[in-house]
N, C-alpha and C positions, 0 to 999 in steps of 0.2 A: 450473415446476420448474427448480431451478438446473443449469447447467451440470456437470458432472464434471471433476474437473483431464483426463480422455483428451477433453472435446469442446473443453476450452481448447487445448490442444495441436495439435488438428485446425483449432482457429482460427486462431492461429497459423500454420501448416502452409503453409494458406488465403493468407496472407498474404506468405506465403516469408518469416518471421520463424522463424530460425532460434534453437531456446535447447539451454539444459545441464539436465537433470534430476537432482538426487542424491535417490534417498529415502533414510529415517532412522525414528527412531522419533519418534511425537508430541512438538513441540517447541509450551508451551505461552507462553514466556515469551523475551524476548530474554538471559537469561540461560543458559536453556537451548540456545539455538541459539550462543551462542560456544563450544560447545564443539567445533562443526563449521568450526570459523576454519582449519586449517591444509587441510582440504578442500575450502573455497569459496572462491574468490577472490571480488573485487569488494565495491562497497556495501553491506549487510547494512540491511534495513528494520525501520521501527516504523511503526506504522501505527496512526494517532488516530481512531476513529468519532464525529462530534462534531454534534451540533445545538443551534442559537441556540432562542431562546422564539417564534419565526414557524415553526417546524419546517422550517428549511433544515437538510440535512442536510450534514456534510462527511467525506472522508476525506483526514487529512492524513497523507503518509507522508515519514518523516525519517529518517536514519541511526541506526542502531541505539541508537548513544550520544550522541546529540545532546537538547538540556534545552529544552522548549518552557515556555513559560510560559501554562497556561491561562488565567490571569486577564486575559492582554492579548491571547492569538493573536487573538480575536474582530475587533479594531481592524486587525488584520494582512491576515486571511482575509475580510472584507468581511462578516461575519456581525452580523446582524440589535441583537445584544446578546450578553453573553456567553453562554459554552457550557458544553455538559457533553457527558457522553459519551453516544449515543446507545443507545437499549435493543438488547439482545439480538432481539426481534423486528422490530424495523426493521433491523437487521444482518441479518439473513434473507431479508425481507420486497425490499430493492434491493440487496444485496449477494449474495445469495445465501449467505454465509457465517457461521459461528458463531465465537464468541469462539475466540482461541487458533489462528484461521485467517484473519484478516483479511490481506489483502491487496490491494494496485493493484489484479492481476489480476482483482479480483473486482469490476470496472466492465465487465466484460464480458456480465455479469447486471442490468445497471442500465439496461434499453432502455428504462424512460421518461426516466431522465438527473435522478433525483431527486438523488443526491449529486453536489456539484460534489467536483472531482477536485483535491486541492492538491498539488504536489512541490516538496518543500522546493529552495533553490537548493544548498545543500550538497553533498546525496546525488547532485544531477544531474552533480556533477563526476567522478561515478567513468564509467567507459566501459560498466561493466558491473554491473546492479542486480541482487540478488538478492530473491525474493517465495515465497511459497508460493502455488501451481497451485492454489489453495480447497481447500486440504486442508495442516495444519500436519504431515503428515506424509512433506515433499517440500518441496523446495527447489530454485525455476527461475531461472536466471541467464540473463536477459536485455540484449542490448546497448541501451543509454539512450538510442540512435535510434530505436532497434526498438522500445520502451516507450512511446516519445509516436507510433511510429504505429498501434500496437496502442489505444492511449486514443484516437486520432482517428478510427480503423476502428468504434469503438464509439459513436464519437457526442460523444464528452466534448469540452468543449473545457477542455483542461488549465491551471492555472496555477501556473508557477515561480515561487516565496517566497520571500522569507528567513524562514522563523518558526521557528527555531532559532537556538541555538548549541551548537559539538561542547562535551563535558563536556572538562575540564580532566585530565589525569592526573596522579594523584599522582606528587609527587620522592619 
């Protein structure tokens, strides 16, 4: 049975990992969640469920606006061939989570260590990352010390990438 964002919070707790909780209303899409930009500081995440044809499974989390390139991350992320995005029932099944709720956080549900755990180098420059608590109706802002020792509390052993780049803003 997956964890609840209150039994992650007590994991944390556990840990003397201290976060920021905002709830909201379900945020299904990273378009949705900038609307909450002038309330949340820090990193804002996207988060890829992705598996090669050997069914390794990954979750790769990036800056909200950052442009990855499916066709190549495979070469990047050390996966088998290329990728695609992992089903809905394998998102459950080691993640505990449903589409629309992905998160880091939700390596917390993944005690055989089926997905490896990717964080982009980008996103790790902020001090402070923000995730949804496995539930996209909340948003936890975690210090990005505190995020790789929560991923190593759980067993991951995590790896910082470049497999991004931030998107360009319009002049």
């Amino acid at each position: 049975m997956p964890k609840t964002a209150a039994e992650l919070h007590d994991y944390l707790a556990s840990l003397g990992i201290e976060v920021k909780t905002v709830t909201h209303p379900p945020l299904f899409t990273v378009a949705d969640s900038q609307n909450l930009r002038g309330e949340i500081a820090g990193g804002h995440t996207k988060n890829l469920f992705l598996k090669d044809k050997k069914d390794n499974f990954f979750l790769v989390t990036v800056e909200e606006d950052a442009i990855v390139d499916l066709k190549t991350i495979h070469t990047v992320i050390g996966a088998a061939s290329k990728v695609s995005f992992g089903k809905p029932e394998k998102l459950m099944e080691y993640l505990g989570l449903i589409p629309g709720s992905v998160s880091v956080l939700g390596a917390i549900n993944d005690s055989e260590h089926k997905v490896s755990i990717i964080l982009d180098e980008a996103l790790m420059r902020h001090e402070i990352i923000n995730a949804h608590p496995l539930t996209n109706e909340a948003t936890t802002s975690i210090h990005c010390d505190d995020l790789m020792r929560f991923l190593k509390a759980t067993g991951h052993d995590v790896r910082i990438l470049s497999v991004s780049t931030a998107e360009v803003a319009s002049a």
